[in-house]
Each structure stands twice: as C-alpha cells, then as structure tokens.
C-alpha positions in Angstrom: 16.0 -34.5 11.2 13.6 -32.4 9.0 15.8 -29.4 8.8 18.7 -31.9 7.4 16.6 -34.2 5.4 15.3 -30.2 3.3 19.2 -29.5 3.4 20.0 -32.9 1.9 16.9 -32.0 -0.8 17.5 -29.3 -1.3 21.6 -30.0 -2.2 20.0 -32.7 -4.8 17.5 -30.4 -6.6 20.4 -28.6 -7.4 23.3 -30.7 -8.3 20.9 -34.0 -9.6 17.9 -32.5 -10.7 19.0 -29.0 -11.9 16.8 -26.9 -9.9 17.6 -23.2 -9.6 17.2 -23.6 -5.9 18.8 -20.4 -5.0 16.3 -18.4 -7.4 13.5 -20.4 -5.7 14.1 -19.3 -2.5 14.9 -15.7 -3.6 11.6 -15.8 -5.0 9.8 -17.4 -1.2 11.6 -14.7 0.6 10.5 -12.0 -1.4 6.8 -13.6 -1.3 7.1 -13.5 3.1 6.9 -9.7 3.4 3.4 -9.7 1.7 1.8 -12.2 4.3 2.4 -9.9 6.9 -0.4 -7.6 6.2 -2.7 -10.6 6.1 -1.4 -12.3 9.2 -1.9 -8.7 11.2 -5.5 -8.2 9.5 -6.2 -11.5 10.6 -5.0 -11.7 14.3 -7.0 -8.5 14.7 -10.1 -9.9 13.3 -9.8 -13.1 15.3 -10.3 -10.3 18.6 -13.0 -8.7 16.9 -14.8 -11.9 15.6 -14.8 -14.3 17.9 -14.1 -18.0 16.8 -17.3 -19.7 19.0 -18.8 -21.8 16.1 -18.1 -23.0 12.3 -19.8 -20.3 11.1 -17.6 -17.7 12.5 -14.3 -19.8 11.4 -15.5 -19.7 7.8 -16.1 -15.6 7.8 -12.7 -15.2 9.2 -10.9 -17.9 6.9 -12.5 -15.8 4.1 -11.8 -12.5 5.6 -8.2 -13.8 5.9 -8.6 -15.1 2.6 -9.6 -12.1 0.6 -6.8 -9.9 2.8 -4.3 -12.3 1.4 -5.4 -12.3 -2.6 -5.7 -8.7 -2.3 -1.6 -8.2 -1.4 -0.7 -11.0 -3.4 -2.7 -9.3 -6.7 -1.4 -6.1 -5.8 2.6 -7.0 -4.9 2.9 -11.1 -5.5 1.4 -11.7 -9.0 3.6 -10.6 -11.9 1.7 -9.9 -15.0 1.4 -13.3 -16.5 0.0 -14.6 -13.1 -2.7 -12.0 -13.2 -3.3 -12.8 -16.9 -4.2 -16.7 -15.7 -6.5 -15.5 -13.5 -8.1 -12.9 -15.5 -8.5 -15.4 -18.5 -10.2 -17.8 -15.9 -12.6 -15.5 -14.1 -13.9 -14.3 -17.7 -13.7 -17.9 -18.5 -16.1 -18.6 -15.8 -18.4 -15.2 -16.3 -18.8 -16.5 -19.6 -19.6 -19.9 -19.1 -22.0 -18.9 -16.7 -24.2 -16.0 -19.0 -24.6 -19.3 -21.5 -26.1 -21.4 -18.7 -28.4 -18.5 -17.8 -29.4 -18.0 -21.1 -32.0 -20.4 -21.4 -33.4 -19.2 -18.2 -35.6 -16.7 -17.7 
C-alpha cells in the first residue's frame, strides 16, 4: 500500500503539480552515498559507547550528529547552502557579543 500510494504521489507531483520529480530523486540518490560514512562511524561508536542510560544516547546522537554535518558540509551542501548557514552562525556570534556586552 505505501509503496503504491508514493507511486501514485509521486505520478501527480509530476503531471498535476509540476514537480521535477525525476531531478528530485536524482538529487536523494546522490545525497545516500554521503550517509554512509556516518552510519559506519556511528555503528562503531554504538560498540564502543555503550547505550546504558540517556546520557550515553545523547553523546552518541551528537557524535552521529556532528559525523553527519561534517560529510554533508564537505560533499552535500552546494555553495548557497553553506552561505545560509554561514550568514546564520555569524548571525548568531553576533547577536550573542551584543548580549554580552553589557556584562562584565
């Protein structure tokens, strides 16, 4: 059923809507290979940390985490994506030096 009812979607984005769903799933597939760093990183950090509490869930959902942002900065971001995120990481450094400057 859910295989035919994404089919069926996917068939209307196209004709209806006017989706370029072929681009989008050129675009998906060429995003997979760059999880497989982060999904090998992470199984092996799941036999090193062991998962006995919250605590060490959270430290591996980071570690997976930062793994993943790295390879998508490095191979999945084109450069306007990296500009968005740039602009809102100085955004944010900035916003945060004028809160701390009335504090001493």
């Amino acid at each position: 059923m859910f295989l035919g009812y994404g089919l069926i979607m996917n068939i209307y984005y196209y004709k209806i809507v006017r989706i370029d769903i072929p681009a989008f799933w050129k675009e998906i597939f060429y995003l997979v290979p760059i999880y497989f760093p982060s999904i090998v990183v992470g199984t092996l950090l799941k036999e090193i940390i062991l998962i006995n509490s919250w605590f060490s869930l959270f430290i591996n959902i980071v570690f997976f985490l930062l793994i993943t942002i790295f390879f998508m900065w490095i191979k999945g971001f084109n450069s306007y994506e990296k500009n968005l995120v740039t602009e809102l990481l100085s955004s944010m450094k900035e916003k945060d030096s004028l809160r701390n400057e009335g504090e001493f």
